[in-house]
TIZA-91884 format. One line per field, with one value per residue (C-alpha): y negated, z negated, x negated; residue in three letters; residue number from 1. Coordinates in steps of 0.05 Angstrom, whole numbers, padded with zeros to 5 digits. Layout:
<atoms>
yy = Y:...
zz = Z:...
xx = X:...
aa = ALA:...
i = NUM:...
</atoms>
This chain:
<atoms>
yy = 00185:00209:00152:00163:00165:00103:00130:00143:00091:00049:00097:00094:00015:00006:00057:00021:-00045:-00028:-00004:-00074:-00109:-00062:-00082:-00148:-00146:-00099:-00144:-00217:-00177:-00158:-00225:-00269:-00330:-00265:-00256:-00177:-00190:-00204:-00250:-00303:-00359:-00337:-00276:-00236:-00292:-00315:-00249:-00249:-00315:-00286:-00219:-00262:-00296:-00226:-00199:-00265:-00257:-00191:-00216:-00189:-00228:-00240:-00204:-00261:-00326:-00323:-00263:-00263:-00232:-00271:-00241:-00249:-00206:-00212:-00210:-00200:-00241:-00257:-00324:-00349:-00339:-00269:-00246:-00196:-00194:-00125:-00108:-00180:-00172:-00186:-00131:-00135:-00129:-00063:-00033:-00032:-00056:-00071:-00106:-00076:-00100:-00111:-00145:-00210:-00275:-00277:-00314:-00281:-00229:-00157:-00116:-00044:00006:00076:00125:00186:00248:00288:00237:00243:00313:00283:00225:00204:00189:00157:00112:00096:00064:00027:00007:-00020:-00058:-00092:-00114:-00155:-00114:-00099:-00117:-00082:-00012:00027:00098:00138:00186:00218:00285:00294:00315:00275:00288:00294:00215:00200:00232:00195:00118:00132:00146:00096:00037:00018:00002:-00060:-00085:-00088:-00111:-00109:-00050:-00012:00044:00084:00120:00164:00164:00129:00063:00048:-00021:-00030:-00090:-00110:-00116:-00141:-00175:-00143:-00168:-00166:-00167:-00086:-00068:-00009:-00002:00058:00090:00092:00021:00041:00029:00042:-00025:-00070:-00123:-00155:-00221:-00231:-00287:-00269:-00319:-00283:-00312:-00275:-00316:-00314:-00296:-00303:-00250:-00230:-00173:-00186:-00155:-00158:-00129:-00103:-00087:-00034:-00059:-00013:-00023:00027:00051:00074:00039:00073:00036:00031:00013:-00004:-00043:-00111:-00124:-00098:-00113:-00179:-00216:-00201:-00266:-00316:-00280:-00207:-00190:-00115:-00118:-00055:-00045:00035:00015:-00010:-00061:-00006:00018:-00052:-00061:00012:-00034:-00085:-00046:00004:-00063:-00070:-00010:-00009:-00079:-00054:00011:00002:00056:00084:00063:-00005:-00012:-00050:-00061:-00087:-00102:-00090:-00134:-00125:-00038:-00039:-00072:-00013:-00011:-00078:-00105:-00040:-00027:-00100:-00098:-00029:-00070:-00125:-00100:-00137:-00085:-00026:00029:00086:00065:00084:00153:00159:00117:00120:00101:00092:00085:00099:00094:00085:00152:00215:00265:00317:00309:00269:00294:00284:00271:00298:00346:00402:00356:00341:00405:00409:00339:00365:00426:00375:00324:00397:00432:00360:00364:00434:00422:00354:00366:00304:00319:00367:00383:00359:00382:00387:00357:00345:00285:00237:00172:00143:00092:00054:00115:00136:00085:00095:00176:00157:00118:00181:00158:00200:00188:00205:00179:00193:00187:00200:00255:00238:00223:00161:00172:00085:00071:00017:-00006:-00065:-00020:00000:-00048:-00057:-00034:00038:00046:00099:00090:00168:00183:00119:00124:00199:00178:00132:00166:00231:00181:00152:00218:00235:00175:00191:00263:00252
zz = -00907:-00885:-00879:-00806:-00819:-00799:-00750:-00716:-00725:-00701:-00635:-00611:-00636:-00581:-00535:-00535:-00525:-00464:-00431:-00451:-00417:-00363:-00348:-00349:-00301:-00257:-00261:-00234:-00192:-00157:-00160:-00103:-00115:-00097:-00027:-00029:-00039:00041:00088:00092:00049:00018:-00018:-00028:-00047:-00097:-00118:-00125:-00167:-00212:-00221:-00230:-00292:-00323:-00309:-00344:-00403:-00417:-00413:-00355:-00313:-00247:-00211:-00174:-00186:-00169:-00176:-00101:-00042:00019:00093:00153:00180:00247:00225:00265:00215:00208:00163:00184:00220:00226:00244:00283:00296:00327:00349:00318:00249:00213:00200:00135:00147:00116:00101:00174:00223:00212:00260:00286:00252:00327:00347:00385:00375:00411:00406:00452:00471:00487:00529:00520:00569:00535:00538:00504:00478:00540:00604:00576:00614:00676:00717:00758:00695:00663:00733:00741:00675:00675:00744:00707:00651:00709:00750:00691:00694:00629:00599:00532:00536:00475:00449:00431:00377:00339:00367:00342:00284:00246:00281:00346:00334:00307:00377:00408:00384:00384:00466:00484:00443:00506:00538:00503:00557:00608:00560:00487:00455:00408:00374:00341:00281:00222:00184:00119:00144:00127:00144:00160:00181:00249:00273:00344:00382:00439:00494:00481:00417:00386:00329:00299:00281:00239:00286:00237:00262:00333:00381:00461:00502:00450:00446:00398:00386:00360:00323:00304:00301:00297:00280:00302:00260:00229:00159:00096:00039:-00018:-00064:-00134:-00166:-00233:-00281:-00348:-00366:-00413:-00487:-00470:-00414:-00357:-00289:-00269:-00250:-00248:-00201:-00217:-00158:-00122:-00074:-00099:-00021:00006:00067:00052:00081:00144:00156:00100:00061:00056:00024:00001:-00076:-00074:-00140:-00131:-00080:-00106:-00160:-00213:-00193:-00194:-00264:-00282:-00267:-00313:-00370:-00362:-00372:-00434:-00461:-00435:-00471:-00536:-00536:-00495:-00447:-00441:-00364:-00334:-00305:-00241:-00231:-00160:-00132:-00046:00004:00069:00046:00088:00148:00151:00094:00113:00046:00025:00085:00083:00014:00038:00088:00050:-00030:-00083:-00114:-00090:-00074:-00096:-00165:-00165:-00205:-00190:-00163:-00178:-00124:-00156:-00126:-00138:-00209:-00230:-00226:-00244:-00271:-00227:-00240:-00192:-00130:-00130:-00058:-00050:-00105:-00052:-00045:-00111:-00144:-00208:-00226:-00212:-00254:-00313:-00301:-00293:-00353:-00393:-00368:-00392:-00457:-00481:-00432:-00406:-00334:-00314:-00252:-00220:-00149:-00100:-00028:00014:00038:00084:00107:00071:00028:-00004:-00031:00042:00064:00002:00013:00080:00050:00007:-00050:-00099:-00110:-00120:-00096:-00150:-00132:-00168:-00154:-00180:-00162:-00145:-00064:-00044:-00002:00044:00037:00005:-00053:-00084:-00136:-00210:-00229:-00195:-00236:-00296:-00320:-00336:-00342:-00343:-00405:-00399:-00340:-00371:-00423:-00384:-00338:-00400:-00424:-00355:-00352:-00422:-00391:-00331
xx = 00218:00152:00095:00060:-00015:-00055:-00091:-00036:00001:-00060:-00066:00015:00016:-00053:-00012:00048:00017:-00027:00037:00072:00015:00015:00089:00085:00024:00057:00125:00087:00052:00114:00157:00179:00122:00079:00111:00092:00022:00009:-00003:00051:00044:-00012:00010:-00046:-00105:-00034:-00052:-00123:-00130:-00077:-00122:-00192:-00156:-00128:-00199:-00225:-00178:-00206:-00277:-00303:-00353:-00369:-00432:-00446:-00422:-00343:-00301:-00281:-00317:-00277:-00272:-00232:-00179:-00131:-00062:00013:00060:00126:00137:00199:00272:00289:00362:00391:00470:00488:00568:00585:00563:00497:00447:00407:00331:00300:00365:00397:00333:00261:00226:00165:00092:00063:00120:00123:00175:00244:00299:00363:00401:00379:00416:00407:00387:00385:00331:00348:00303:00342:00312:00236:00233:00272:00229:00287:00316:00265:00248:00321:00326:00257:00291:00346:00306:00272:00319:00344:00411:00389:00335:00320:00300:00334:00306:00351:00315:00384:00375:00302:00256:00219:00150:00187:00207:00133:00116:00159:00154:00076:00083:00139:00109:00076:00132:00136:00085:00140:00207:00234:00243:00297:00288:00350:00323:00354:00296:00272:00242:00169:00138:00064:00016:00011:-00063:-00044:00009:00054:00074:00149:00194:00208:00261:00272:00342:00376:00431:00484:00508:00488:00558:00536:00554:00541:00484:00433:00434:00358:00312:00245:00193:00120:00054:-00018:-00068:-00141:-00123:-00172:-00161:-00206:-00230:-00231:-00292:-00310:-00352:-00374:-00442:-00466:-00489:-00549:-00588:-00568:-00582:-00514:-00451:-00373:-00325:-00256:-00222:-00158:-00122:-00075:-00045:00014:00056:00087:00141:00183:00221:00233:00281:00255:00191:00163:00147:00106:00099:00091:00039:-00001:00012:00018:-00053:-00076:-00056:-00086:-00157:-00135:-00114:-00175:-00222:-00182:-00198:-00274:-00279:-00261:-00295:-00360:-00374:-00452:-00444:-00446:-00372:-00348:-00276:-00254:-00184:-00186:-00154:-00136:-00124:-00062:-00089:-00135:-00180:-00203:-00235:-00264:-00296:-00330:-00347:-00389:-00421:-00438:-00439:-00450:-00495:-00536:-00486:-00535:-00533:-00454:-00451:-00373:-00320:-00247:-00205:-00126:-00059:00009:-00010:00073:00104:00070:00127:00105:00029:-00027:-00069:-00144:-00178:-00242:-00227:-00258:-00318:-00341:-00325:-00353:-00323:-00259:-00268:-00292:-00225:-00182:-00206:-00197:-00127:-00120:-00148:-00114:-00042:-00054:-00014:00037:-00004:-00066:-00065:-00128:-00139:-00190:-00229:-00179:-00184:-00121:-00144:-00211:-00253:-00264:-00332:-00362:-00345:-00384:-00439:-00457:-00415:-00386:-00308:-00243:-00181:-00115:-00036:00009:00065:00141:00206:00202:00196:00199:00137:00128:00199:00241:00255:00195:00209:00187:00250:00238:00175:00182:00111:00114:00051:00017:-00017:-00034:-00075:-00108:-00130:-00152:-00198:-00235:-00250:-00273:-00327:-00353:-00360:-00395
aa = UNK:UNK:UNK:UNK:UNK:UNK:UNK:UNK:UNK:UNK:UNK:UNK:UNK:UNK:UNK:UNK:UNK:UNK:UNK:UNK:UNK:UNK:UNK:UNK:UNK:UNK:UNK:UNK:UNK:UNK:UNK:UNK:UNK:UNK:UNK:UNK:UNK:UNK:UNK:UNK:UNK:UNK:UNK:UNK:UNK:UNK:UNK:UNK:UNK:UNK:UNK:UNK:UNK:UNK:UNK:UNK:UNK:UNK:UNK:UNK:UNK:UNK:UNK:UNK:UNK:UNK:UNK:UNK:UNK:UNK:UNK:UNK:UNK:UNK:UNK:UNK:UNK:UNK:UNK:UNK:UNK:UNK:UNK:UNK:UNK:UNK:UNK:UNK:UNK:UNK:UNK:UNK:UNK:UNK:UNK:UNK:UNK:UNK:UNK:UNK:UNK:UNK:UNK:UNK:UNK:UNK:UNK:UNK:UNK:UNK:UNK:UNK:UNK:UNK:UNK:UNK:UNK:UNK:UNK:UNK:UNK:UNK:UNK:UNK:UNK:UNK:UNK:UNK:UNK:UNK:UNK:UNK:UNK:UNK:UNK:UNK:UNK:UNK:UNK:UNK:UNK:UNK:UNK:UNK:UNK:UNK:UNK:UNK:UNK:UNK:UNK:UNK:UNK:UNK:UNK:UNK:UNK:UNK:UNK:UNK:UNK:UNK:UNK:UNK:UNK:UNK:UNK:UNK:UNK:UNK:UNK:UNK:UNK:UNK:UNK:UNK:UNK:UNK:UNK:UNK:UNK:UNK:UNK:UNK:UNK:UNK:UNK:UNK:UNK:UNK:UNK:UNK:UNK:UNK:UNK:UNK:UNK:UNK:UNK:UNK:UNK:UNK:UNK:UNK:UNK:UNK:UNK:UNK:UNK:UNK:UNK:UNK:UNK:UNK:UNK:UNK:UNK:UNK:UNK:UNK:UNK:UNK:UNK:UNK:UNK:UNK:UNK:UNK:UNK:UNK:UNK:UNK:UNK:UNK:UNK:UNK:UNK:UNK:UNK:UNK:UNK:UNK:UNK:UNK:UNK:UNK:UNK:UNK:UNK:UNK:UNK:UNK:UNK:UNK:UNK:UNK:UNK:UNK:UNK:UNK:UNK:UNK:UNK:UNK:UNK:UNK:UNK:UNK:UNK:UNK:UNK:UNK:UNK:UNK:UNK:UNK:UNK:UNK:UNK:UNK:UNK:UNK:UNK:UNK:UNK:UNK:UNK:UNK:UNK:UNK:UNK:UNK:UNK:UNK:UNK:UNK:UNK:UNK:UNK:UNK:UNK:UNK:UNK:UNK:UNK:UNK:UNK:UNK:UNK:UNK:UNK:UNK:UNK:UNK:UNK:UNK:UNK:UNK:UNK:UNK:UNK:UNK:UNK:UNK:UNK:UNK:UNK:UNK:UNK:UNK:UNK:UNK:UNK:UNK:UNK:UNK:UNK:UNK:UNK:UNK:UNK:UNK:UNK:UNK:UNK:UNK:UNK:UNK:UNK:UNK:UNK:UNK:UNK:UNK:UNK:UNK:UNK:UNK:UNK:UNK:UNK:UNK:UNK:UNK:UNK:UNK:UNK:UNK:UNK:UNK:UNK:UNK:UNK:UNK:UNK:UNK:UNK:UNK:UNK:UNK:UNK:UNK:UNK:UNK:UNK:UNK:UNK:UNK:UNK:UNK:UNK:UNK:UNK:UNK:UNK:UNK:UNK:UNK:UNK:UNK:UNK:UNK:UNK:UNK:UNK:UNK:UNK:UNK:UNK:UNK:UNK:UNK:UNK:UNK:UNK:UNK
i = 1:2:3:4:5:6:7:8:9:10:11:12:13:14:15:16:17:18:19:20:21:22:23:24:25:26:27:28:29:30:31:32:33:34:35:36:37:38:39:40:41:42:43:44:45:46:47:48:49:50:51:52:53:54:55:56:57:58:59:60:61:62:63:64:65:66:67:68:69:70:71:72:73:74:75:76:77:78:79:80:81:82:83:84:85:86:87:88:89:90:91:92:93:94:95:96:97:98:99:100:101:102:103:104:105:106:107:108:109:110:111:112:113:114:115:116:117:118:119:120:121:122:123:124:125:126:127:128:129:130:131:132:133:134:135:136:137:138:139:140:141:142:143:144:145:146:147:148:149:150:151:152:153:154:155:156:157:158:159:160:161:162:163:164:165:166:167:168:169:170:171:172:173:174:175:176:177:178:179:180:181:182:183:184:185:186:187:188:189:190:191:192:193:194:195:196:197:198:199:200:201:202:203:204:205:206:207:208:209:210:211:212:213:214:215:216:217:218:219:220:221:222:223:224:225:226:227:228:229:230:231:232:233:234:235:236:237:238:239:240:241:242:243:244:245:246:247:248:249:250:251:252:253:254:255:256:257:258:259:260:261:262:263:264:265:266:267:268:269:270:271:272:273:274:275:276:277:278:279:280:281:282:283:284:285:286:287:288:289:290:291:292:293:294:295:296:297:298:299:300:301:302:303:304:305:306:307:308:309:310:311:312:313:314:315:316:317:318:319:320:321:322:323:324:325:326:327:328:329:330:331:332:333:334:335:336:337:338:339:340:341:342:343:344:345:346:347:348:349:350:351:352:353:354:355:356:357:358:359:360:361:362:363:364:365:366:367:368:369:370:371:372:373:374:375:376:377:378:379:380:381:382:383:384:385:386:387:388:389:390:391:392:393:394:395:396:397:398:399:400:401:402:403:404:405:406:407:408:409:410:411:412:413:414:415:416
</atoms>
């Protein structure tokens, strides 16, 4: 039996216990007591003190004197009863309705009148049924999208959303759900409901109870100074919210999104602390990234340190996946980085594939891209499609190229 050599044993034994840690981060991250990381009982700042202590275990310190940067945020919510009984029988939220983020309490029946894909190109049609819905014949105007694409029924919900102003709303839909966070209120309850259970005549029998409130999150924001002194900073960053609850009993673990890239902050720190980069390096973990990049944008407003001395920032989500390579954003702005992270890749097979996009708007690179701040943002690609949905669970995660990652973004930094 062949002895492996201490080095690498030393190497796979550190390898194999940064991916331990990074599980069990990954795996509190996404339990209940976290409530999905949002904004019903407390989810995300939960989430936040928990990341201040990992970031404290590692040894990191504060800039200033706490870890947190706090900021307000206007916030739809949904924190208690929420049923919907359809054709007699119970519907299960995010498996046969979800109800929509904007979407105001109610607590009766709705009677359906339908509006197909057909009557939007008729406006007899479409004026007899709003007729209908308000005369109280009916009162619950139902979409009927079944006979549509997928950017068709986009088109569609994006354009009729408004009629929530004059009565609830139904939407029949045969697509994937994908939740969000509600930044307003409307006027009048809205579900979307998938039209496999859809049976014409029937009614809904709904309870949702919705909150708008004045929520408090914060970014976490830590940091790890160079042993030398040094005029330039790298930013590891990425966002530790997600959607939260809808009703008591359903939450939205979102470990894809973004716990795993969370923990990627943690376990780089790790690394940084025992092998000292040549660059000061600030790690901080966004709030308020699904309400519309509501943390990073404050933090850019109101930073804790002066944003010119950032050389690069990594921006990292969707850190759990990764079997068929990442995506770099920016890569067409900041090309001779990419070539240096590419040809690393190329070298050392970190990655299947590392594919190149352009500059978007997606997620908490993009103020300090607009501040004049050099960054990338890095998914990964896999097979793991759950996104904004109850089942992007821990479970789902298969870590596949977690490590590689990791390791091809510290030889990046001691690159640049």
């Amino acid at each position: 039996m062949h002895k492996l050599p201490l080095i690498l044993f030393l190497i796979s034994t550190t390898c194999f216990g940064q991916l331990t840690e990074a599980k069990r981060i990954t795996e509190a991250l996404c339990s209940p007591s976290f409530h999905g990381r949002g904004y019903v009982n407390n989810g995300d700042n939960i989430a936040a003190e928990f990341l201040a202590d990992e970031f404290k275990k590692v040894g990191l310190t504060p800039i200033k004197d706490s870890f947190f940067q706090t900021f307000d945020l206007d916030v739809n919510t949904f924190p208690g009863s929420l049923s919907v009984e359809y054709n007699n029988k119970e519907l299960i939220p995010g498996k046969h309705f979800i109800v929509h983020s904007t979407s105001s309490e109610f607590d009766g029946q709705l009677v359906p009148a339908i509006l197909d894909s057909l009557m939007l190109t008729d406006k007899k049609q479409i004026q007899a049924v709003f007729e209908i819905v308000q005369s109280e014949k009916k009162n619950t105007f139902l979409i009927d999208t079944r006979n549509v694409s997928a950017k068709t029924e986009r088109e569609m919900m994006a354009s009729l959303i408004g009629l929530s102003d004059f009565a609830p709303v139904v939407f029949l839909t045969h697509q994937k759900f994908t939740w969000s966070v509600g930044r307003k209120q409307a006027k009048h309850p809205i579900l979307i409901v998938q039209d496999s259970i859809y049976k014409e005549g029937a009614v809904f029998r709904v309870n949702i109870e919705a909150e708008f409130v004045k929520h408090t999150s914060k970014n976490v924001i830590a940091h790890l100074p160079a042993k030398r002194k040094c005029a330039k900073t790298i930013v590891f960053t990425a966002h530790y919210d997600h959607l939260g609850r809808m009703g008591e009993n359903t939450y939205f673990p979102g470990a894809n999104d973004n716990a795993s890239g969370t923990t990627m902050l943690v376990t780089l720190a790790q690394y940084f602390k025992e092998n000292p980069s040549k660059y000061n390096l600030v790690f901080i973990a966004f709030a308020g990234e699904e309400a519309g990049l509501v943390g990073s944008e404050y933090f850019v407003n109101h930073p804790f340190f002066k944003l010119k001395k950032i050389k690069f920032l990594l921006n990292l989500d969707i850190m759990g996946s990764g079997e068929e390579g990442i995506t770099v954003v920016n890569a067409t702005e900041h090309k001779k980085e990419f070539e240096v992270l590419d040809k690393l890749n190329k070298e050392e097979n970190f990655l299947s594939k590392i594919k190149k996009r352009g500059p978007t708007a997606n997620s908490d690179h993009y103020y300090f891209s607009q501040k004049g701040v050099p960054a990338f943002f890095i998914y990964t690609m896999g097979a793991n499609k759950h996104y904004h949905d109850i089942f992007d669970t821990y479970e789902e995660l298969s870590y596949s190229a977690y490590l590689n990652i990791q390791q091809l973004l510290v030889r990046f930094v001691e690159l640049l």
